[in-house]
C-alpha positions as CSV (number, residue, x, y, z in Angstrom):
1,X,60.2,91.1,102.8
2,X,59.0,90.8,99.3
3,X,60.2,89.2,96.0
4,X,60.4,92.2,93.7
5,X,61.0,90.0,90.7
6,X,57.2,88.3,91.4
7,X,55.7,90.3,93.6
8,X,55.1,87.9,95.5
9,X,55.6,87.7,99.4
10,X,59.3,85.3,100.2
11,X,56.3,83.1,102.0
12,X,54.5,82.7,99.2
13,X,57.5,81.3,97.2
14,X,58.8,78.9,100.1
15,X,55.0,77.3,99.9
16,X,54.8,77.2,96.1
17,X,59.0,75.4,96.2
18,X,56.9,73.3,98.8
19,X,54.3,72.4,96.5
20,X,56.8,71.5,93.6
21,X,58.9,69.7,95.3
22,X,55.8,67.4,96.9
23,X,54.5,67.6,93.3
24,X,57.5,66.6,91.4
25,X,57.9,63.2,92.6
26,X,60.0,60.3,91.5
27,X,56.2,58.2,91.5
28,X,55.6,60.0,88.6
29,X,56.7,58.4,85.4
30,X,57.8,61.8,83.5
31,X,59.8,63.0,86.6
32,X,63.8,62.5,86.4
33,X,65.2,61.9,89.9
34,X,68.0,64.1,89.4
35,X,66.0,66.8,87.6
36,X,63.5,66.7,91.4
37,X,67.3,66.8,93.4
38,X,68.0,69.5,91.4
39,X,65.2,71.7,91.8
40,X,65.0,71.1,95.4
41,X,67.9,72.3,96.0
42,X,67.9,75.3,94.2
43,X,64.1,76.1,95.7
44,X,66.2,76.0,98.9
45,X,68.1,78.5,97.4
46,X,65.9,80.9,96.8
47,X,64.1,80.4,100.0
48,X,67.4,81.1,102.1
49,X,67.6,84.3,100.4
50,X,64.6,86.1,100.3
51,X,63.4,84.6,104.4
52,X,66.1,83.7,106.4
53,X,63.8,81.4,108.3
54,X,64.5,77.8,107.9
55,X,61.7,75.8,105.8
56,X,62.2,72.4,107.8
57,X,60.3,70.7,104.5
58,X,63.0,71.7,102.0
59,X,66.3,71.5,104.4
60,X,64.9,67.5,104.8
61,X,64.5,67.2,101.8
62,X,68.0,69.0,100.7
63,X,69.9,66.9,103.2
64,X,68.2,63.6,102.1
65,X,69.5,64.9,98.1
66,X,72.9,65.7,99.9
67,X,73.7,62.4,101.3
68,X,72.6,60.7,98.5
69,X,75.3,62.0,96.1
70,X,77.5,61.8,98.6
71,X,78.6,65.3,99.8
72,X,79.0,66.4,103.0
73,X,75.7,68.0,105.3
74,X,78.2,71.0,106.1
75,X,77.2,71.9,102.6
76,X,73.7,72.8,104.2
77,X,74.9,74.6,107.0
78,X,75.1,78.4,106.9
79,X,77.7,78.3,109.4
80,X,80.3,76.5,107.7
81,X,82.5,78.6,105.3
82,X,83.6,76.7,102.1
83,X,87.2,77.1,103.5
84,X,86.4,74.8,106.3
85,X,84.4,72.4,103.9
86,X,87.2,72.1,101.9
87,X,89.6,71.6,104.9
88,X,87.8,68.9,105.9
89,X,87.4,67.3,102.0
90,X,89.7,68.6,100.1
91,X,88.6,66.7,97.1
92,X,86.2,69.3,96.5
93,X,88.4,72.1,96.1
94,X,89.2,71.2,92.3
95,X,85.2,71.7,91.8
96,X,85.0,74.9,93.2
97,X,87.1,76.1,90.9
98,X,85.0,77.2,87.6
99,X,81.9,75.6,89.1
100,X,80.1,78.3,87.5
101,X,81.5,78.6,84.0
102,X,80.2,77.4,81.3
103,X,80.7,73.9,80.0
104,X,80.8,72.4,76.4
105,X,78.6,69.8,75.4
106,X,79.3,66.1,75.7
107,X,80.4,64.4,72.4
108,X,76.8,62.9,72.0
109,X,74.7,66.1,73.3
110,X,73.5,64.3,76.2
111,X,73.0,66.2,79.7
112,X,75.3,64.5,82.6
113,X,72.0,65.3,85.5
114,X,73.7,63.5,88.1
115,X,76.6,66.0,87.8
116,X,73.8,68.8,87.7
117,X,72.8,68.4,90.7
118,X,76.2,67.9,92.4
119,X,76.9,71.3,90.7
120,X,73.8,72.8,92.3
121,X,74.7,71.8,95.7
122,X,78.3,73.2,95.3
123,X,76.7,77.1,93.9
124,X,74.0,77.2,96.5
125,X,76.4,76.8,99.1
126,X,78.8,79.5,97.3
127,X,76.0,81.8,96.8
128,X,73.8,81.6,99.8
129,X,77.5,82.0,101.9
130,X,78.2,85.5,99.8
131,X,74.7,87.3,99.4
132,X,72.9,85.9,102.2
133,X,74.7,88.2,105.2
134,X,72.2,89.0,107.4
135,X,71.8,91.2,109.9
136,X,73.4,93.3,112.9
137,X,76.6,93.5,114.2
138,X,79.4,91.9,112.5
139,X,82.5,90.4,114.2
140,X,86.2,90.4,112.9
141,X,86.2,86.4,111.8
142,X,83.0,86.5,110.0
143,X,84.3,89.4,107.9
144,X,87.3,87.5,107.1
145,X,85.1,84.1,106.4
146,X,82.8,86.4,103.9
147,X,85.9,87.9,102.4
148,X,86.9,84.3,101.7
149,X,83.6,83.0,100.6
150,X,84.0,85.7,98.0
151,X,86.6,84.4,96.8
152,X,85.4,81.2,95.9
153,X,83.0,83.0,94.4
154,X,85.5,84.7,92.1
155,X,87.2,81.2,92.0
156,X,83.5,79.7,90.7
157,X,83.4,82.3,87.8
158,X,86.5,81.7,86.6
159,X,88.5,84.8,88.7
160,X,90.8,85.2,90.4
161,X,90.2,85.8,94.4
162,X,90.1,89.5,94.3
163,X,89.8,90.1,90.6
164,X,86.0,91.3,90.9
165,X,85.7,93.2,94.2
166,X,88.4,95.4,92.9
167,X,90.5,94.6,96.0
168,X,93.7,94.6,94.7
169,X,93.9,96.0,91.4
170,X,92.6,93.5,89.8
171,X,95.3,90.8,91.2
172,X,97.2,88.8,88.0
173,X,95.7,91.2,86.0
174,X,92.7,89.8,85.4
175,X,89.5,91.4,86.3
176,X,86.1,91.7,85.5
177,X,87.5,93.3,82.3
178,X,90.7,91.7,82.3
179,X,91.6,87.9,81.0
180,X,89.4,86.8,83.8
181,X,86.2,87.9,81.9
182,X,87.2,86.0,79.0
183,X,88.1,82.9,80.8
184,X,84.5,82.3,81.5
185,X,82.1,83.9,78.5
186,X,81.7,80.9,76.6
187,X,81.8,82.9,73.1
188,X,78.5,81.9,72.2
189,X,79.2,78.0,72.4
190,X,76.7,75.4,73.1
191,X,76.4,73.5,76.2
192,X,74.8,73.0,80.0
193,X,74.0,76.1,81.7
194,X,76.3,77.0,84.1
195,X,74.4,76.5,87.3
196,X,72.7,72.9,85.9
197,X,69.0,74.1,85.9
198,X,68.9,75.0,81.8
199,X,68.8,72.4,79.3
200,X,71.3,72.4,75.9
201,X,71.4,75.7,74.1
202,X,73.6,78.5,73.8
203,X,75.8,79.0,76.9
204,X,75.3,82.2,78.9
205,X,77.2,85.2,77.6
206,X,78.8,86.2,81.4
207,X,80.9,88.7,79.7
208,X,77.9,91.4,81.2
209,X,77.3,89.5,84.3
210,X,80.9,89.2,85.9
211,X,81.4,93.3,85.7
212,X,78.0,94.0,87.7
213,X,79.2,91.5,90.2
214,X,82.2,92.8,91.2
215,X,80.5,96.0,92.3
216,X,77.8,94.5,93.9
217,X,80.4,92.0,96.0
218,X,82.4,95.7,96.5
219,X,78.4,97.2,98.3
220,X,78.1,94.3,100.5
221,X,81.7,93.5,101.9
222,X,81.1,98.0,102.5
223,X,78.2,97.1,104.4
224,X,79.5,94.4,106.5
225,X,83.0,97.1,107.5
226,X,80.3,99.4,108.1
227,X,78.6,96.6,110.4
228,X,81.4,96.4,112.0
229,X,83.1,98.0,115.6
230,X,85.9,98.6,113.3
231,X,87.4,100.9,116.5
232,X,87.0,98.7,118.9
233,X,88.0,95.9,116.4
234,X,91.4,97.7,116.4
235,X,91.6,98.3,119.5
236,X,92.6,93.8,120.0
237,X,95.6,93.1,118.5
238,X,94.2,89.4,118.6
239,X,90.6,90.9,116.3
240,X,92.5,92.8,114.6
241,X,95.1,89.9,113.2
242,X,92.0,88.3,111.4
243,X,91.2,91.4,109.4
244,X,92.2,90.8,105.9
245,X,92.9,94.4,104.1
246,X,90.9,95.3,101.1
247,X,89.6,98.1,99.2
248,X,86.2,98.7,101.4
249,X,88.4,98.1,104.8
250,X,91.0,100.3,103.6
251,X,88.5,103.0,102.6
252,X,87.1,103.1,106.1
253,X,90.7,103.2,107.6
254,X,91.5,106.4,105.6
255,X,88.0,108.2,106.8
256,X,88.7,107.2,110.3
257,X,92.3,107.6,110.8
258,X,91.8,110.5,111.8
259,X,89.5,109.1,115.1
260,X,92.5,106.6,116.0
261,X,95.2,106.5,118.2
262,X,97.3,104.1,120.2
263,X,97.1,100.4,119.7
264,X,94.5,101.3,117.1
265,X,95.8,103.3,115.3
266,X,99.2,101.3,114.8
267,X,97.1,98.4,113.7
268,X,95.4,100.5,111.4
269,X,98.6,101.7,109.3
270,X,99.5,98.0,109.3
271,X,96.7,96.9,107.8
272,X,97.1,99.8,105.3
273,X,100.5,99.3,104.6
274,X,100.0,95.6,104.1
275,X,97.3,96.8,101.7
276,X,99.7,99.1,99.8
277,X,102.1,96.4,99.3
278,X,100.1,93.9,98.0
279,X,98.8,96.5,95.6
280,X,102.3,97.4,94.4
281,X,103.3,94.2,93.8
282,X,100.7,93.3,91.5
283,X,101.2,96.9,89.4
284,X,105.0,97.1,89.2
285,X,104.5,93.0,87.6
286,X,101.6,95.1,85.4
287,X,104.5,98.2,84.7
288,X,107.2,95.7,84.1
289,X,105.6,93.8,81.3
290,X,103.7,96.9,79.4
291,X,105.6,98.0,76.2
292,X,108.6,100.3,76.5
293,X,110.7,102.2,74.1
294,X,112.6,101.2,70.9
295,X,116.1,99.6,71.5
296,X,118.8,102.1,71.4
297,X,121.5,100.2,68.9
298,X,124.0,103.2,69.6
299,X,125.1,101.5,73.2
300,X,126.8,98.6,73.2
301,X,125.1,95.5,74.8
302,X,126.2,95.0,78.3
303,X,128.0,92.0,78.6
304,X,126.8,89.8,81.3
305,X,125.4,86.4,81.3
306,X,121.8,87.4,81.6
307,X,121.8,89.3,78.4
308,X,123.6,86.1,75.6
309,X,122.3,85.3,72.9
310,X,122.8,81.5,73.1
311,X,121.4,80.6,69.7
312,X,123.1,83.3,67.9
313,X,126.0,82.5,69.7
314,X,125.9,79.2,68.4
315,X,124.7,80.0,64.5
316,X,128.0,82.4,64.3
317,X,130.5,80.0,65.5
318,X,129.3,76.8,63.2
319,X,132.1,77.2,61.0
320,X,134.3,76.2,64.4
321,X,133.2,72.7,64.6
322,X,135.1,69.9,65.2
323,X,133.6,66.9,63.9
324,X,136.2,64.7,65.6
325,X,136.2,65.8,68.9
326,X,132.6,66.4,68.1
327,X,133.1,70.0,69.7
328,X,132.0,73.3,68.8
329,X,135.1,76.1,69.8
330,X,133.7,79.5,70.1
331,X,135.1,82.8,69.1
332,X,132.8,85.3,69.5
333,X,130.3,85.1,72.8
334,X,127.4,87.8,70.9
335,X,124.6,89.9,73.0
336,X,121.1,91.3,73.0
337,X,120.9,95.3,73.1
338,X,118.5,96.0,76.2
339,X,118.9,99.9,76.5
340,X,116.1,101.8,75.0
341,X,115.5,105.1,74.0
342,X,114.6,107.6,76.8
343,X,114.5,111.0,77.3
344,X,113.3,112.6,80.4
345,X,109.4,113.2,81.0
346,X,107.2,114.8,83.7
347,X,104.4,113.2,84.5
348,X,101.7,115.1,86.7
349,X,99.0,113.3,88.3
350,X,95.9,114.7,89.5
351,X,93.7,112.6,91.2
352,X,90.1,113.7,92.8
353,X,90.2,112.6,96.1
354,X,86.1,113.0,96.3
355,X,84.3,110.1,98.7
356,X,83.0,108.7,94.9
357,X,87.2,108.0,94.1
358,X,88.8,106.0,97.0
359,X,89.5,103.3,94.7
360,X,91.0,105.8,92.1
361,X,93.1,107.8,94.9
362,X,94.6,104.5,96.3
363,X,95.7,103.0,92.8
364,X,97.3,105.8,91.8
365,X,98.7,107.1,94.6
366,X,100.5,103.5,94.6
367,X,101.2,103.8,90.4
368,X,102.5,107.1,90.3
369,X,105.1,105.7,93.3
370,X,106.0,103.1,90.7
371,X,106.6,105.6,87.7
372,X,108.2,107.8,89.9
373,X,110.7,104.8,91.0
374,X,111.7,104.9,86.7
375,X,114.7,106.7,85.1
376,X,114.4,110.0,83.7
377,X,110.6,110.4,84.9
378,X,109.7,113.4,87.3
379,X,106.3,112.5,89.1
380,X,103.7,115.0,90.3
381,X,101.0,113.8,92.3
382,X,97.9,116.3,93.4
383,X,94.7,115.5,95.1
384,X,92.1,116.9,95.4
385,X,88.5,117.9,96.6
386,X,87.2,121.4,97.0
387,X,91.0,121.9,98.2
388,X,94.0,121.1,96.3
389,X,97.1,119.5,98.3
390,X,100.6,118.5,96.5
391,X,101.7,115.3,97.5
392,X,104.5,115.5,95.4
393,X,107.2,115.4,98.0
394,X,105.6,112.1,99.5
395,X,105.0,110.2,95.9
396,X,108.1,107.5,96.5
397,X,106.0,106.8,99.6
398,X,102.1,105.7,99.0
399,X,101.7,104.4,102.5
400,X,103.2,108.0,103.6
401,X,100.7,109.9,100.7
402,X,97.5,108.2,101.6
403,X,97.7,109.0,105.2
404,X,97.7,113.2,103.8
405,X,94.5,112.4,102.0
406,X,91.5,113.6,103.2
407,X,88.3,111.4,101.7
408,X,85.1,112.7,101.0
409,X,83.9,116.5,100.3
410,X,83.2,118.0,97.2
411,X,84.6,118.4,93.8
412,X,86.7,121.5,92.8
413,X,89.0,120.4,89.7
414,X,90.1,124.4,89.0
415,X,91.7,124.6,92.4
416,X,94.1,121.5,91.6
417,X,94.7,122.9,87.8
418,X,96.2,125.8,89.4
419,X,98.6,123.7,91.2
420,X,99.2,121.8,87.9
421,X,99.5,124.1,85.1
422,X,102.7,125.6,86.8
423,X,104.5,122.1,86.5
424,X,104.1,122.1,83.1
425,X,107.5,124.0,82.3
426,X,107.9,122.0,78.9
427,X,105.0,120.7,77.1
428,X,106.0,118.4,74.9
429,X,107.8,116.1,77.7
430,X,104.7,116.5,79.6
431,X,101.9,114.0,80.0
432,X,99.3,115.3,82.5
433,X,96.5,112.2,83.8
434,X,93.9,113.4,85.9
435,X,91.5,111.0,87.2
436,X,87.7,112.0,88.2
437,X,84.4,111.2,87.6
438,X,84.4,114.3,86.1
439,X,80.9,115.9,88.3
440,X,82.3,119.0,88.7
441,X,80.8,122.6,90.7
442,X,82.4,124.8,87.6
443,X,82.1,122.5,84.5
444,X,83.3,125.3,82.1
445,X,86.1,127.0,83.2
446,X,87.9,123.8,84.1
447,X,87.7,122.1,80.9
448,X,88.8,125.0,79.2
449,X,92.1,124.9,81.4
450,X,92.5,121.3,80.5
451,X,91.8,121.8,76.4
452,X,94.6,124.8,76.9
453,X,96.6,122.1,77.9
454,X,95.8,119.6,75.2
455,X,96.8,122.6,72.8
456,X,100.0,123.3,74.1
457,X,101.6,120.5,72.9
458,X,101.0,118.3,76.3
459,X,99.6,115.1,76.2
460,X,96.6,114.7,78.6
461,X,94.5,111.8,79.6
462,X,91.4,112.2,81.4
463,X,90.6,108.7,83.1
464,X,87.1,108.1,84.1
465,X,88.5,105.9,87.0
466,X,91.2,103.6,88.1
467,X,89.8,100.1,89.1
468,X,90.5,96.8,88.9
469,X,87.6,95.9,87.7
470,X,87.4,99.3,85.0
471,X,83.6,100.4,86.2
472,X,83.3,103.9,86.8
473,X,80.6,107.0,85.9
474,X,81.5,109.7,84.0
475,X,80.0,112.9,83.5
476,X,78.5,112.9,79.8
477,X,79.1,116.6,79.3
478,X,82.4,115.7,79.9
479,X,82.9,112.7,77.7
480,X,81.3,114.3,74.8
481,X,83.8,117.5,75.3
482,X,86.9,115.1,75.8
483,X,85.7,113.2,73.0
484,X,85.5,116.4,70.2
485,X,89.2,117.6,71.5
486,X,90.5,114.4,70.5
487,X,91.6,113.1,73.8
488,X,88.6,110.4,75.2
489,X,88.0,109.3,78.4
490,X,90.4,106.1,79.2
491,X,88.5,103.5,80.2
492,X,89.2,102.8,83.9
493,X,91.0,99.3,83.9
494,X,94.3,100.1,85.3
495,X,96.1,98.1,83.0
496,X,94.9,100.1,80.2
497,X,96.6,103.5,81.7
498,X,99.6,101.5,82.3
499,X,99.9,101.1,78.6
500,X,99.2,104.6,77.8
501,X,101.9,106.3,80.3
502,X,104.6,103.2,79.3
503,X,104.0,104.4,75.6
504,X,104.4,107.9,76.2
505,X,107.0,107.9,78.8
506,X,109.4,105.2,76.9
C-alpha cells in the first residue's frame, strides 16, 4: 500500500513515527511530555491506517501514554466499539460528544496539553474504528458496531447520529448543511485545534469538511453491505435482528428484492418498513413546522382549550377585578384564529429512479405520502428510468411505492413528462417538482417540455437531489438553462423543498 499524500511506502512512515517517537524524548530539555504522548499516539494513528500490521514499538508505547492519563487499554484495541467502551465507563460518553469541534481559548491563551492528549486518544480510537474497516467478508454485528461507531463520529463533530451519512433525512434536521454544520464551524474564532496537534491560531473552518464526510461515511458503510451475505444474512431471523436499516442497507434491499423470498424476504420488508418510518417521522416533524398560509380571520376561532388566549384573556377582563376578594371574574374567554387560507393544489412529483437517485427516490417517495396526507392537496408521484411508472395510486403508502420501484438503468426524463403533462389540468394550482441529476439521453427536447411548463402559469422546481446531507451533481447544461428561465436548481437539502412546497401549497 502506499501513502499518496508522501509518496512514501505505509513502512516507511511507521519507521520514520518510530524514529520521532525514540527521538522526541522526555531527556531532552525542549521536549514537553504531553506534546511526545501526543504525537505518539497520533503516529499510531496513522500507522493503523495506512498498514494494518501492528507496530509492537508504537502500541507500547501508546499503552504506556494510555495508562498514564488514566483511560482505559480498550481504547487501543481495534476490537472494542466505543459503545462497549462507554458501557464499561460511562464517564467518557460526555467527551465523545463534540470531541472534535473546535474549542475557544482559555481566558489567559494558554494550551491545556494534558487535555490534548486525552483528546487524541479519544479521536484515534473514533477514527481508526470508522475508516480503518478492513478486509473480506463482513458479518451482521460488525456492520451494526461500524454503523454505531459512525455515529460517534457524527456525535464528535458536533451531529447528530445520522445527520452526515444521509441515513435518515438528515435526523433533527440537522445535517451536513443543516444546524449541525453550524454547530461546529467555529466562525473563524481563535483557539486549540480540534484534534490537539495545532497550536493557538484560527480554529478550523469545518463548514467544508463535515459535507465531504458524510459522503465518504455513505461509500464505506456501501462497501461494507456490499461485503456482506446480505441473502444469507436474511435468511436468520437471529442475523437479521442486528441489522440496523439505513440508506446504503435499504438501497441494496430495493435492488435485491426482487432475488428474495420466504423468511428473507419478510425480513427484508421489515427492515424497509422500519426504515420508512423512521424517515417519516423525522419529515412530517420537518412539514409540521415549515411556514404555512396566512390566517383566515373570516372563520371564527374554534373554541377549545388548546386554542385560548390566556393573556389576552386576562388583559380584557382587568376592569373585573376584585381587589377585595383579590379575584379576577371573567366575561369573555377570547381565542387564537388557527384556520388558514387554502385552496386546493396538485402537486406532481417526478422523481428519477436512476441507480445515481436512491436517496432522492426514497425521500420523496416518503414526502410526497406526507403532502398527500394534507387538505385540499392532490399528489402525483412518477418514477422513472428509461421507463415511466405512475405510482400515484400507491403515494399514501411509501413502504407499498418503494417496493414498485425498479433501481438502476438509464435516464429517460421525456417518457415521464408524458405521463406528467396530462396532470396538469389547471396551471396555476399546479406545482410540478421533479428531482434528477439532470444527465439526460435527449437533453433538448425535455427541457423544452419543462420551460412549456414554467410558461403556462405552473410553478416548477427542478431539485438537483433530495438528501439529508444536500450533496448532489447536477448537469451544468441544465443548471445554466434552469437558471435563464428563472426557475434554479433547488439545492438538495430536504428541508429546503419542504419550504418551497409549504409556501406554494398554503
Amino acid at each position: 500500500m502506499t501513502d499518496q499524500t508522501t509518496g512514501h511506502t505505509a513502512q516507511d512512515t511507521v519507521r520514520r513515527a518510530e524514529d520521532a517517537q525514540r527521538s522526541a524524548t522526555p531527556q531532552s530539555p525542549e521536549a514537553d511530555p504531553d506534546d511526545n504522548r501526543r504525537q505518539v499516539l497520533y503516529w499510531r494513528l496513522l500507522a493503523r491506517l495506512f498498514d494494518p500490521e501492528e507496530q509492537p514499538t508504537l502500541e507500547s508505547a501508546s499503552l504506556a501514554v494510555v495508562e498514564d492519563i488514566g483511560l482505559p487499554s480498550a481504547l487501543l484495541d481495534p476490537g472494542a466499539s466505543v459503545d462497549s467502551i462507554v458501557q464499561r465507563h460511562p464517564e467518557l460518553a460526555a467527551e465523545f460528544d463534540g470531541l472534535m469541534a473546535p474549542e475557544p481559548d482559555s481566558a489567559d491563551g494558554a494550551r491545556d496539553r494534558a487535555a490534548e492528549v486525552r483528546r487524541a486518544a479519544l479521536v484515534s480510537k473514533t477514527l481508526l474504528n470508522v475508516f480503518a474497516t478492513g478486509s473480506g467478508t463482513v458479518t451482521a454485528g460488525q456492520l451494526a458496531r461500524w454503523q454505531s461507531d459512525a455515529g460517534w463520529l457524527e456525535r464528535a463533530l458536533g451531529c447528530k447520529p445520522g445527520d452526515l451519512r444521509g441515513g435518515r433525512a438528515g435526523a433533527g434536521g440537522t445535517g451536513a448543511g443543516g444546524a449541525g454544520t453550524g454547530a461546529v464551524t467555529g466562525g473563524g474564532g481563535q483557539g486549540v485545534s480540534p484534534t490537539g496537534t495545532g497550536g493557538r491560531g484560527t480554529t478550523p473552518d469545518l463548514s467544508r469538511l463535515i459535507p465531504a464526510i458524510g459522503p465518504e461515511l455513505g461509500s464505506i458503510e456501501a462497501d461494507l453491505v456490499k461485503r456482506m451475505h446480505l441473502r444469507e444474512v436474511l435468511a436468520d431471523p437471529k442475523l437479521a435482528s442486528q441489522l440496523t436499516p439505513s440508506m446504503s442497507l435499504i438501497e441494496q434491499l430495493l435492488r435485491d428484492k426482487d432475488n428474495l423470498s420466504g423468511v428473507a424476504l419478510a425480513n427484508a420488508k421489515a427492515l424497509i418498513r422500519r426504515f420508512v418510518d423512521e424517515v417519516a417521522e423525522v419529515l412530517r416533524t420537518q412539514v409540521e413546522k415549515a411556514t404555512t398560509g396566512t390566517l383566515d380571520r373570516s372563520v371564527p376561532p374554534k373554541r377549545v382549550f388548546r386554542n385560548l388566549d390566556l393573556d389576552r384573556t386576562i388583559w380584557k377582563n382587568l376592569t373585573n377585578w376584585d381587589p377585595e376578594e383579590e379575584r379576577l371574574y371573567v366575561d369573555r374567554l377570547y381565542y387564537r384564529q388557527t384556520a388558514r387560507k387554502t385552496t386546493p393544489q396538485r402537486l406532481i412529483v417526478v422523481v428519477d429512479q436512476s441507480g445515481s437517485m436512491v436517496d432522492s427516490m426514497v425521500n420523496c417517495t416518503i414526502l410526497a405520502s406526507i403532502f398527500a396526507g394534507l387538505p385540499k392537496v392532490d399528489v402525483h408521484l412518477i418514477a422513472y428510468d428509461t421507463q415511466a411508472l405512475d405510482l400515484t395510486p400507491w403515494v399514501h403508502d411509501p413502504f407499498e411505492t418503494l417496493l414498485r420501484t425498479q433501481l438502476g438503468g438509464g435516464t429517460d426524463g421525456t417518457v415521464a413528462m408524458a405521463l406528467a403533462q396530462p396532470k396538469i389540468a389547471e396551471p396555476r394550482n399546479t406545482v410540478v417538482v421533479w428531482i434528477s441529476d439532470f444527465y439526460e439521453w435527449r437533453s433538448e427536447p425535455l427541457f423544452e417540455s419543462m420551460a412549456a411548463i414554467h410558461r403556462s402559469g405552473a410553478k416548477f422546481i427542478p431539485v438537483g437531489s433530495v438528501t439529508s446531507s444536500g450533496r448532489g451533481s447536477v448537469n451544468p447544461w441544465f443548471r445554466e438553462r434552469f437558471k435563464d428561465l428563472g426557475a434554479p436548481v433547488l439545492s438538495g437539502h430536504i428541508k429546503k423543498l419542504v419550504h418551497e412546497l409549504k409556501s406554494f401549497l398554503a
